[in-house]
C-alpha positions as CSV (number, residue, x, y, z in Angstrom):
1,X,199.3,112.7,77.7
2,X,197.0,114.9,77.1
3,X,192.9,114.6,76.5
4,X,189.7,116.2,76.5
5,X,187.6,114.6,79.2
6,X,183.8,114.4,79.6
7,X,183.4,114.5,83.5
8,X,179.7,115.5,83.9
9,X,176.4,114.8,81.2
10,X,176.6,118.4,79.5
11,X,177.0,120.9,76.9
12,X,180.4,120.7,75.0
13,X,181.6,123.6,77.6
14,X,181.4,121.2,80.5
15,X,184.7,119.2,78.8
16,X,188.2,120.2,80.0
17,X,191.4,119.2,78.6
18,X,193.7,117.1,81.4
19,X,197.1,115.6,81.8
20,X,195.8,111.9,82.4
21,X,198.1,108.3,82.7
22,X,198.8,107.1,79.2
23,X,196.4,103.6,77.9
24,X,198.3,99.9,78.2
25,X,197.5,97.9,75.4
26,X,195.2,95.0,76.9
27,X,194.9,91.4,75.2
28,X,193.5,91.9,71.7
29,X,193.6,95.6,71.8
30,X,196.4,98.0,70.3
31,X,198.2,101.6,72.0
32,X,197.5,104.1,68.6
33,X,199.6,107.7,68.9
34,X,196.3,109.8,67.6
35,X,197.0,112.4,64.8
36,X,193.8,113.0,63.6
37,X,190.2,112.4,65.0
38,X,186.9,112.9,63.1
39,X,184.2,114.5,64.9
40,X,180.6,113.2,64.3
41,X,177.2,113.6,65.4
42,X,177.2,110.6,67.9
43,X,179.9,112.9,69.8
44,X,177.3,115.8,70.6
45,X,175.2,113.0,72.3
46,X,177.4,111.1,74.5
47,X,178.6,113.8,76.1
48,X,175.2,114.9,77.2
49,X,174.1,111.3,77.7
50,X,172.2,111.0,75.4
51,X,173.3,108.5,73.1
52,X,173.1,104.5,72.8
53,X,176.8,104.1,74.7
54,X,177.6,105.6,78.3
55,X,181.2,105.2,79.0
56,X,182.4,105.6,82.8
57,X,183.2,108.7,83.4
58,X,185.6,110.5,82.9
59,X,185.4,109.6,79.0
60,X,187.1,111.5,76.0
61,X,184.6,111.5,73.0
62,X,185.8,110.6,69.7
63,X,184.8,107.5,68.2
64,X,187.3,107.5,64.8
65,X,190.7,107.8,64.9
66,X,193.9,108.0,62.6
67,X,197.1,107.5,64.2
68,X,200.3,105.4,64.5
69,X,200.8,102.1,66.9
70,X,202.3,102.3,70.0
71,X,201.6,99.5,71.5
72,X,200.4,96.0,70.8
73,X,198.7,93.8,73.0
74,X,198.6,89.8,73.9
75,X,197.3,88.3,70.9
76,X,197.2,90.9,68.3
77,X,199.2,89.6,64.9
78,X,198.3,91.7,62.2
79,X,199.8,95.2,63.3
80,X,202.9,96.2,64.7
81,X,204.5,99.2,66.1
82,X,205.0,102.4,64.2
83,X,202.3,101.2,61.5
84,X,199.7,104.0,60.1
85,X,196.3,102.6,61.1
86,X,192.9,103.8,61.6
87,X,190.4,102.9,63.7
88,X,186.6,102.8,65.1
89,X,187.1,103.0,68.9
90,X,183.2,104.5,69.8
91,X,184.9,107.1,72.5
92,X,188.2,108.1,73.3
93,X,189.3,109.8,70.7
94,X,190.0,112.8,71.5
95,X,193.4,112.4,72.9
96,X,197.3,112.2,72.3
97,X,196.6,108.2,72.8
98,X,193.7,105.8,72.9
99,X,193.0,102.4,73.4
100,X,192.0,100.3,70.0
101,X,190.1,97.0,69.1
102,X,192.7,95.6,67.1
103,X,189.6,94.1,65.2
104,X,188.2,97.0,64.4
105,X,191.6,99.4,63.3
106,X,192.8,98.8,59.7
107,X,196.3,99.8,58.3
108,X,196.0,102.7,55.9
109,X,196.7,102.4,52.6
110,X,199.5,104.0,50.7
111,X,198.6,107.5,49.5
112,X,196.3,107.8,52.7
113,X,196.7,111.3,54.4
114,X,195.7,111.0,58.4
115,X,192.8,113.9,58.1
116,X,191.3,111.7,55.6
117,X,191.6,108.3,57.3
118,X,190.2,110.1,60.1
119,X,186.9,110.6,58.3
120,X,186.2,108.1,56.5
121,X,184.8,105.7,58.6
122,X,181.3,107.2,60.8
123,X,180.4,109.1,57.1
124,X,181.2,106.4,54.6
125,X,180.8,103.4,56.6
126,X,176.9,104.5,57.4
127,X,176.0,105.8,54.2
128,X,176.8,102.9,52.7
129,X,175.7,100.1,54.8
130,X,172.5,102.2,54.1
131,X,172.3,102.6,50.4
132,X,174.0,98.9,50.3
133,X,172.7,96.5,52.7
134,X,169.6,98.2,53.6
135,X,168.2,99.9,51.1
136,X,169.5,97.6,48.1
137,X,169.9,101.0,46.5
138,X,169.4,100.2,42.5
139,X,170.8,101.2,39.2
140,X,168.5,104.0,37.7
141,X,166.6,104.8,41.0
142,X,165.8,107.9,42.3
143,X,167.7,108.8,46.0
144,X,166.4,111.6,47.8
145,X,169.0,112.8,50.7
146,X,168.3,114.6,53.3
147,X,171.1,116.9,54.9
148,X,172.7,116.7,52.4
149,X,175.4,118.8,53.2
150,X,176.5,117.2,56.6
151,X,178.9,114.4,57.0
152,X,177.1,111.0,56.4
153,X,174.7,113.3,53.9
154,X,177.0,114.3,52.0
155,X,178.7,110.8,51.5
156,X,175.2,109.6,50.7
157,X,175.1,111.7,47.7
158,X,178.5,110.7,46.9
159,X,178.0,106.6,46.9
160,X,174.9,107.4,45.5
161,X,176.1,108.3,42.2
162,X,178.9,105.7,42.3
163,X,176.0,103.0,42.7
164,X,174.2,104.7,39.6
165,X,171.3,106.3,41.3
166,X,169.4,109.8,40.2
167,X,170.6,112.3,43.6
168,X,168.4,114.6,45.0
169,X,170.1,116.7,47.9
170,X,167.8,118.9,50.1
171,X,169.1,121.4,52.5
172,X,168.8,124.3,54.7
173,X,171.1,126.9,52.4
174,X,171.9,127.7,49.1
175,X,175.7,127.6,50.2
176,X,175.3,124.1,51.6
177,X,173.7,123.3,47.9
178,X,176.7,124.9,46.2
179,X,178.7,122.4,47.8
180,X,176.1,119.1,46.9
181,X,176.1,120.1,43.6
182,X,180.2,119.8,43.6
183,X,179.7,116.3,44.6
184,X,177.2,115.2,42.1
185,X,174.2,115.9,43.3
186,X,171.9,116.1,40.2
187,X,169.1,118.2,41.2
188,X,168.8,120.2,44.5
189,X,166.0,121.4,47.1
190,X,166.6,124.2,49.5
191,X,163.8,123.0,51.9
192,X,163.7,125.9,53.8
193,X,162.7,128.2,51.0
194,X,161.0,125.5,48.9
195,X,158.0,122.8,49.1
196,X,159.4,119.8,49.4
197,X,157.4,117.3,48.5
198,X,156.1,119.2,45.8
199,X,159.5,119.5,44.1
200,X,160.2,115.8,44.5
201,X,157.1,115.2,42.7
202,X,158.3,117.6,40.1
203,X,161.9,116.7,39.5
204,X,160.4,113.1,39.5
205,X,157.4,113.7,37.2
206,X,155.1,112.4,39.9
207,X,156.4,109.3,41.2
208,X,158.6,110.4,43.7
209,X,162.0,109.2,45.1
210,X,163.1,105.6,45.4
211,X,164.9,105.9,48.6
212,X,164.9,108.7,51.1
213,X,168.0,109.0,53.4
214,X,167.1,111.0,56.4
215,X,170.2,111.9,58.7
216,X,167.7,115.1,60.0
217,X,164.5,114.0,61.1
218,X,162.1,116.9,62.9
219,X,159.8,118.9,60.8
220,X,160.6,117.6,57.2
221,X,160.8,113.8,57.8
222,X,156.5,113.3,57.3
223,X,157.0,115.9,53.5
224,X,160.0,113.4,52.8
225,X,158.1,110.3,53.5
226,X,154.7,111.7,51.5
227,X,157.0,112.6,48.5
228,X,158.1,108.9,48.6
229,X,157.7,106.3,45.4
230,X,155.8,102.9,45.4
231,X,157.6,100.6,47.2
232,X,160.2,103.3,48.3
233,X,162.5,102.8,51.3
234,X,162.8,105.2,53.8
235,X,166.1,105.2,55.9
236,X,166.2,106.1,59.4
237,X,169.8,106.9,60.0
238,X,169.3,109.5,63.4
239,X,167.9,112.5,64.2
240,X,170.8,115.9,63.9
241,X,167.7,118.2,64.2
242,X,166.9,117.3,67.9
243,X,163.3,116.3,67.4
244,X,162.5,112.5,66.8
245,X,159.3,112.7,64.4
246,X,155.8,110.5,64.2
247,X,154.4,109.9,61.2
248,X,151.2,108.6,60.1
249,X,151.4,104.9,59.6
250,X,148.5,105.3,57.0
251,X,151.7,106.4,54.5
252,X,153.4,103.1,54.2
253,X,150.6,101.5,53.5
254,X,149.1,103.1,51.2
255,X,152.5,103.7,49.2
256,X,153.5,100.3,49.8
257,X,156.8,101.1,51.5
258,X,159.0,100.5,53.9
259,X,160.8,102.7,56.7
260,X,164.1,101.0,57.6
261,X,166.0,101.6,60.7
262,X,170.0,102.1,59.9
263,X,172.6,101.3,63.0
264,X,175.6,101.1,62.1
265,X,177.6,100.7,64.7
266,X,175.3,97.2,65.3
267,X,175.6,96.1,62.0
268,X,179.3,96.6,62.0
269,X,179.4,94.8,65.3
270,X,176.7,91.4,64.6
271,X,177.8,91.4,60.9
272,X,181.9,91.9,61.2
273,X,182.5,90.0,57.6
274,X,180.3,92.0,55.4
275,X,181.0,95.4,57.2
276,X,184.8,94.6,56.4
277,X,183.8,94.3,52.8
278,X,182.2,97.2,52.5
279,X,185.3,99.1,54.0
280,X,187.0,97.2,51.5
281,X,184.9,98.0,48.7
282,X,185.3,101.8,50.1
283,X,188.9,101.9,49.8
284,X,188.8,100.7,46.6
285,X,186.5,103.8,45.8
286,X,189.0,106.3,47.7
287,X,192.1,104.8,46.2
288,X,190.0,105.2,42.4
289,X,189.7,108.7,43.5
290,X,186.3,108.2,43.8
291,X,185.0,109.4,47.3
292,X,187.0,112.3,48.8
293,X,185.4,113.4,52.1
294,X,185.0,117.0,52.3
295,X,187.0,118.7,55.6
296,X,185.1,121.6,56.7
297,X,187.6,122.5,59.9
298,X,190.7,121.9,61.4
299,X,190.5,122.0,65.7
300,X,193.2,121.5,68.2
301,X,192.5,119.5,71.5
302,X,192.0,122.5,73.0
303,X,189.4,124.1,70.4
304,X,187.6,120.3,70.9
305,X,184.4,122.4,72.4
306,X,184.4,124.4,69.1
307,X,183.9,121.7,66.8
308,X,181.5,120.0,68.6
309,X,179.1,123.4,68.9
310,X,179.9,123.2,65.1
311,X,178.3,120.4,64.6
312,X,175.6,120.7,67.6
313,X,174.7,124.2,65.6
314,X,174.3,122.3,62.2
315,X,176.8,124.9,60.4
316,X,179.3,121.9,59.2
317,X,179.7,120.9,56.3
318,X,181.2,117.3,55.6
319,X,183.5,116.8,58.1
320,X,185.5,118.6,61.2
321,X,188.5,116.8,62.8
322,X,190.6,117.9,65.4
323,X,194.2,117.1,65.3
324,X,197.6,116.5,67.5
């Protein structure tokens, strides 16, 4: 089969695409035939070595998956050959085959295209444990979010409204704004034209926003925190702008607020029965019609390097996937 292999820490140029031995299907684990394969932040960084999880080389990145079984391994009950699944397998993905949890790939629901499947899980899954579990994201309350164009941004502003919250989306381009607004977004902020927290404060007559989701970090994160409400929550969710900021901790004292750290990938890991809900509780939102992620780009295995400089490059927005 083939796959795009990381062989050496670098930029997305460094990856070449290899004949390698097809995956077994080890106790517990399932064979899936990949159609489709989201592309996400996380992807830039492991292949520089940069991120949380350093696979053995070689590696394929790609950490979500759509696909068909293959195989099934010792153990495994609840999926069978030839069944439409998708999955969260961290790395690999990028590839005519990978290697599955089997506790962590879920059959697709009827209507459920394999782009979609594909990217659904990194964007959705993190926005709203966010909003949800960490932010306790309220009825009526003001959501600031930043990148609001990008993948897990742009699903923030989405569940946001679902959950009945006031959505403010800031980002770099009036084009990326266009795009917010088409998902609900009730008032926009082109940050790099405007004053951020001044137009919080305006759009919320002085009292700023609720909860800030901040996918971006770098040079806005300290406006976003100072345009914040009492007792806001600020969520941490990474750092797509490169630069990992420092603010004052003078600011959540004196606004009586919290900053709140958001890993996903741990939650869904320590807390496996309430991050199933949630993806129950999302695809109960897609099948309403509800959430319906927005695919930016098409790649091939072979174009892999593209989408990933698309996404290093900030130019994406909602998703990219590459495809078999």
């Amino acid at each position: 089969m083939k796959a795009v292999l990381c062989k050496t820490y670098g930029p997305p140029e460094t990856l070449v695409v290899e004949e390698v031995s097809s995956p077994i299907a080890t106790k517990g684990r399932v064979v899936i035939s990949v159609k489709a394969c989201g592309v996400n932040f996380p992807d830039t960084l492991i292949i520089q070595g940069k991120y949380q999880i350093k696979p053995p080389m070689p590696f394929s990145p790609g950490g979500e998956v759509a696909g068909i079984i293959k195989e099934v391994g010792e153990g495994v009950t609840h999926l069978k050959v030839g069944d439409k699944v998708f999955s969260l397998t961290g790395f690999g993905g990028f590839a005519e085959e990978v290697e599955a949890d089997a506790k962590t790939t879920l059959l697709m629901p009827e209507g459920l295209d394999f782009i979609t499947a594909s990217s659904v899980m990194y964007t959705y899954g993190t926005s709203y444990h966010a909003l949800k579990n960490r932010a306790e994201l309220k009825v009526g309350e003001t959501l600031l979010v930043m990148g609001a164009a990008g993948g897990v941004g742009l699903a923030a502003v989405e569940l946001g409204k679902i959950m009945g919250a006031k959505v403010i989306a800031a980002a770099s381009t009036d084009e990326k704004l266009e795009l917010c607004k088409k998902y609900g977004a009730d008032e926009i902020i082109n940050y790099s034209t405007e004053n951020l927290k001044d137009r919080v404060k305006e759009i919320t007559d002085g009292k700023g926003a609720d909860v800030v989701y901040d996918p971006v970090g770098g040079q806005y994160s300290e406006p976003a925190f100072r345009s914040i409400a009492w007792k806001g929550r600020y969520l941490v969710i990474g750092f797509a702008a490169g630069d990992i900021p420092s603010l004052p901790l003078n600011l959540p004292l004196l606004k009586g607020a919290s900053i709140v750290g958001v890993f996903w990938g741990a939650f869904a890991a320590n807390e496996p029965k309430e991050s199933f809900q949630n993806f129950k509780e999302l695809l109960g939102f897609i099948a309403q019609g509800n959430l319906k992620p927005h695919v930016h780009a098409q790649y091939s295995l072979e174009q892999a390097s593209d989408a990933l400089y698309e996404m290093l490059n900030r130019k994406v927005m909602g998703k990219v996937v590459v495809v078999n």
